[in-house]
C-alpha positions in Angstrom: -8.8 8.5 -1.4 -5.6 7.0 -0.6 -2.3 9.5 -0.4 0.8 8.0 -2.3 4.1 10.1 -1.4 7.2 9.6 -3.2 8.8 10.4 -0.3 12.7 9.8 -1.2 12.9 13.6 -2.4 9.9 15.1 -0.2 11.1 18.2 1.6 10.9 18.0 5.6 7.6 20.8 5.4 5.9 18.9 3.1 6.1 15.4 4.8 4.7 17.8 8.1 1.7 19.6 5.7 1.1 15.7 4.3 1.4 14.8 7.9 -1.5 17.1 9.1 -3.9 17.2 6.2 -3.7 13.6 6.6 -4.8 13.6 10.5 -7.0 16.5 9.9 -8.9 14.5 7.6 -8.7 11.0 8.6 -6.6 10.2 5.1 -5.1 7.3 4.8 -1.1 8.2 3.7 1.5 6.3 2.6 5.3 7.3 2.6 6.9 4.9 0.1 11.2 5.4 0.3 14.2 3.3 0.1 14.8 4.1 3.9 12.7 4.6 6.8 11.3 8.4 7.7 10.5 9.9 11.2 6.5 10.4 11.0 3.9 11.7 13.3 2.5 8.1 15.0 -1.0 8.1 13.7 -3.5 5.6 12.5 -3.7 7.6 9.1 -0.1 7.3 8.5 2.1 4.6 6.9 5.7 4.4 5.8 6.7 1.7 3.4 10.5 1.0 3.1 11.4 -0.4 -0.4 14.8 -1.6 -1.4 17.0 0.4 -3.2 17.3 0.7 -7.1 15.7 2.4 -9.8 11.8 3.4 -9.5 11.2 0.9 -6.9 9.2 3.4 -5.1 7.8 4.5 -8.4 6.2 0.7 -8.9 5.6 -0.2 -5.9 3.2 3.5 -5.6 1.8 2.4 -9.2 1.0 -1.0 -8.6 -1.2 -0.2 -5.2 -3.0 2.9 -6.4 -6.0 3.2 -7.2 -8.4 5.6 -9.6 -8.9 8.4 -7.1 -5.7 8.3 -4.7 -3.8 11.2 -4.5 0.1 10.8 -5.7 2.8 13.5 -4.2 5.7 13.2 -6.8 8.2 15.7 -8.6 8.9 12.9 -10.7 7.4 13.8 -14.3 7.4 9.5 -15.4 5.3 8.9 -12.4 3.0 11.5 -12.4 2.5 10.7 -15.7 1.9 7.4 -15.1 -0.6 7.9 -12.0 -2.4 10.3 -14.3 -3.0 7.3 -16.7 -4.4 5.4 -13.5 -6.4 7.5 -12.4 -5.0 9.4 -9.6 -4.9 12.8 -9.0 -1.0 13.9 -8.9 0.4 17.3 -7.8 4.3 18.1 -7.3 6.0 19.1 -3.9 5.7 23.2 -4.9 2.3 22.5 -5.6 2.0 21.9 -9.0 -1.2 20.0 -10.3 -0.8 18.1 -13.0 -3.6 17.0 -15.3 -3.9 15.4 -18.6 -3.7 18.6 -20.1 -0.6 19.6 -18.8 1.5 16.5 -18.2 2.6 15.9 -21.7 4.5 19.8 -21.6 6.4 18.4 -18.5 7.4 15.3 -20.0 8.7 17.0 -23.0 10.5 19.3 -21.3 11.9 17.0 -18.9 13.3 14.7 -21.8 14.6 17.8 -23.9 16.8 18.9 -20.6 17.9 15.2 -20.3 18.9 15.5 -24.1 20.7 18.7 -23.5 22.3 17.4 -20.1 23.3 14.3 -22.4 24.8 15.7 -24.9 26.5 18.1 -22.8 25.0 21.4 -24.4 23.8 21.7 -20.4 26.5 21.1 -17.6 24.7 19.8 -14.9 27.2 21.4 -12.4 26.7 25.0 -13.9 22.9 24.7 -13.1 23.0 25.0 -9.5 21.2 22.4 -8.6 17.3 22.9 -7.1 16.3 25.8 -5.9 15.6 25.5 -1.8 11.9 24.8 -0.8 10.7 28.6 -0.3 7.6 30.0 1.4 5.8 30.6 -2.1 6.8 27.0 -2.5 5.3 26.3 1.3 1.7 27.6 -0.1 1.2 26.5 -3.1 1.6 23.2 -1.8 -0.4 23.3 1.0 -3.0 25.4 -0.9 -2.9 22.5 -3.6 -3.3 19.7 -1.3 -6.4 21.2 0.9 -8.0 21.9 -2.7 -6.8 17.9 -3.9 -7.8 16.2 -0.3 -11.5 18.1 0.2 
């Protein structure tokens, strides 16, 4: 097993759970962002610096996955797209998605992006995301000991 992190959006506790399930169990990890992150020197851990633009982490975690590898995402088109390769893919609040339940998130993602659109939803009314909280802290790290065993 590889680990694939989307790590443009990945909250600081997360990258440090990622960070220590990796060492702990000798996981290779990939960070993969359009600018470089501080990690935790260690022969398990890689960043990967891509250049700026739309999905260009995205394809560049895609195209060197594998059937197996582990992707850290919140982003719905890539999970779903892992899924399709084979990876395993959970969110950073510890969501696990499967084939069973990716299809909800992608409609649900779209019909927001339709309401957003056609401005039944204003985007500055929403608040924004909610901060990273401790329930958030361990489902995450609960997910990712039960996904990197």
């Amino acid at each position: 097993m590889h680990i694939w992190v989307d790590a443009d959006a990945c909250p600081k506790i997360a990258r440090e759970l990622i960070t220590k399930t990796a060492m702990r169990t000798q996981t290779k990890t990939t960070f993969v962002a359009n600018q470089a992150l501080h990690l935790t020197p260690s022969p398990f851990i890689n960043m990967k610096v891509v250049a700026q633009g739309f999905d260009v982490a995205d394809n560049v975690i895609i195209e060197n996955c594998t059937r197996g590898d582990l992707i850290i995402t919140n982003d719905i088109p890539l999970a779903d797209e892992g899924i399709n390769e084979g990876a395993k893919v959970m969110s950073f609040k510890g969501m696990i998605y499967t084939k069973d339940n990716i299809k909800q998130s992608l409609n649900m993602r779209d019909f927001m992006d339709t309401m957003r659109g056609t401005g039944v939803l204003n985007p500055t009314e929403m608040g924004g995301q909610k901060p990273y909280s401790d329930k958030d802290k361990k489902a995450f790290a609960d997910g990712l000991n039960k996904l990197v065993r």
